[in-house]
N, C-alpha and C positions, 0 to 999 in steps of 0.2 A: 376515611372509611372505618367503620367501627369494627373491633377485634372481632367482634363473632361474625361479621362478614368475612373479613377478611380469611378466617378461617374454617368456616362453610364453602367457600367458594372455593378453597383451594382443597378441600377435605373430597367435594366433587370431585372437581378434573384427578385426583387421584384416587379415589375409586371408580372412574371408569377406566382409568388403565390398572387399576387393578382385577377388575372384573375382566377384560382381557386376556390379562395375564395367565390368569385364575382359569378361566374357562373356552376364551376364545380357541385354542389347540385343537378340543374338542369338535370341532366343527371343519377347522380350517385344518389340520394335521395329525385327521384321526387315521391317517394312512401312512405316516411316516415312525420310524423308530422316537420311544420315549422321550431317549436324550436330546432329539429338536427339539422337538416342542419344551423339552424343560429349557435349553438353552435360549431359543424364543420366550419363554417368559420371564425369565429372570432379564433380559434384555429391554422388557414391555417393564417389569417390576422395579428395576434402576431408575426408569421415567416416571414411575409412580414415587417413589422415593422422594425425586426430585419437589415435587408439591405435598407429600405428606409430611415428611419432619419439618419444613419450615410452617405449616398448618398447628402442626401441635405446638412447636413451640410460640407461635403469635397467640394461638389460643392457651395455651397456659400460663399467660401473665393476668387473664381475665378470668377465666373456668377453672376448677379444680381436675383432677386425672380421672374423677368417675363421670364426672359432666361432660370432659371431653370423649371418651370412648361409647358414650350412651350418645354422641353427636355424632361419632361418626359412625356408630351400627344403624341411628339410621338412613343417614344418606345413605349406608350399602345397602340397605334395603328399599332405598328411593333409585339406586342405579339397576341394580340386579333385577328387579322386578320387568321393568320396561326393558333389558338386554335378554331376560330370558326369553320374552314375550315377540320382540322386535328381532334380535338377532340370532338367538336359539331355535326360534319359529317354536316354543315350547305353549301349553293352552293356559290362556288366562286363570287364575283357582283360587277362588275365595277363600283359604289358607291366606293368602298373599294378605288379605284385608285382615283375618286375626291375628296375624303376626304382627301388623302394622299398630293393631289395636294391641297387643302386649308390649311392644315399644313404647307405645305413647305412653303407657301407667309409669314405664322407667323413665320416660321425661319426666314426668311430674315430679317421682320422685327424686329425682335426683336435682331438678332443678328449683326446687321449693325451697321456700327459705327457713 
């Protein structure tokens, strides 16, 4: 499987436990004291962990550090969109599409030769 699969795929599955971690509280433990839900995420963030450093590391024998963090802001904004929308119950906002379109300029550049 090729490096930038290999590390898109795993750059995914940890951000959506990062988005989780990050925000799920809100919804699911907005009635309990701070310290759960922080405890709860850093719990959800260890499993993220799990998939994000071996991500960067497979992906940094191939991408440089700004290729890789312009790869992974967008997947967080490929996950985040569809968790705000799905499991936030938050409204769709074409915001979401000019961010998407300011990202894409940092693909380019960043990955132009």
């Amino acid at each position: 499987m090729p490096v930038i699969l290999q590390t898109t795929l795993l750059l995914v599955v940890a951000n959506i436990f990062m988005t989780f971690a990050w925000y799920a509280h809100l919804r699911n433990l907005n009635d309990r004291a701070w310290y759960i839900a922080a405890f709860a995420s850093w719990f959800i963030a260890l499993i993220e962990y799990m998939f994000q450093v071996p991500a960067n590391r497979i992906g940094y024998s191939a991408l440089n550090i700004s290729q890789l963090k312009i790869l992974q802001e967008i997947i967080t904004l490929s996950v985040f969109v569809p968790f705000s929308i799905l499991y936030m119950e938050q409204p769709l906002k074409l915001d979401y599409l000019w961010a998407g379109c300011c990202l894409m300029g940092a693909v380019y550049f960043n990955f132009r030769s």
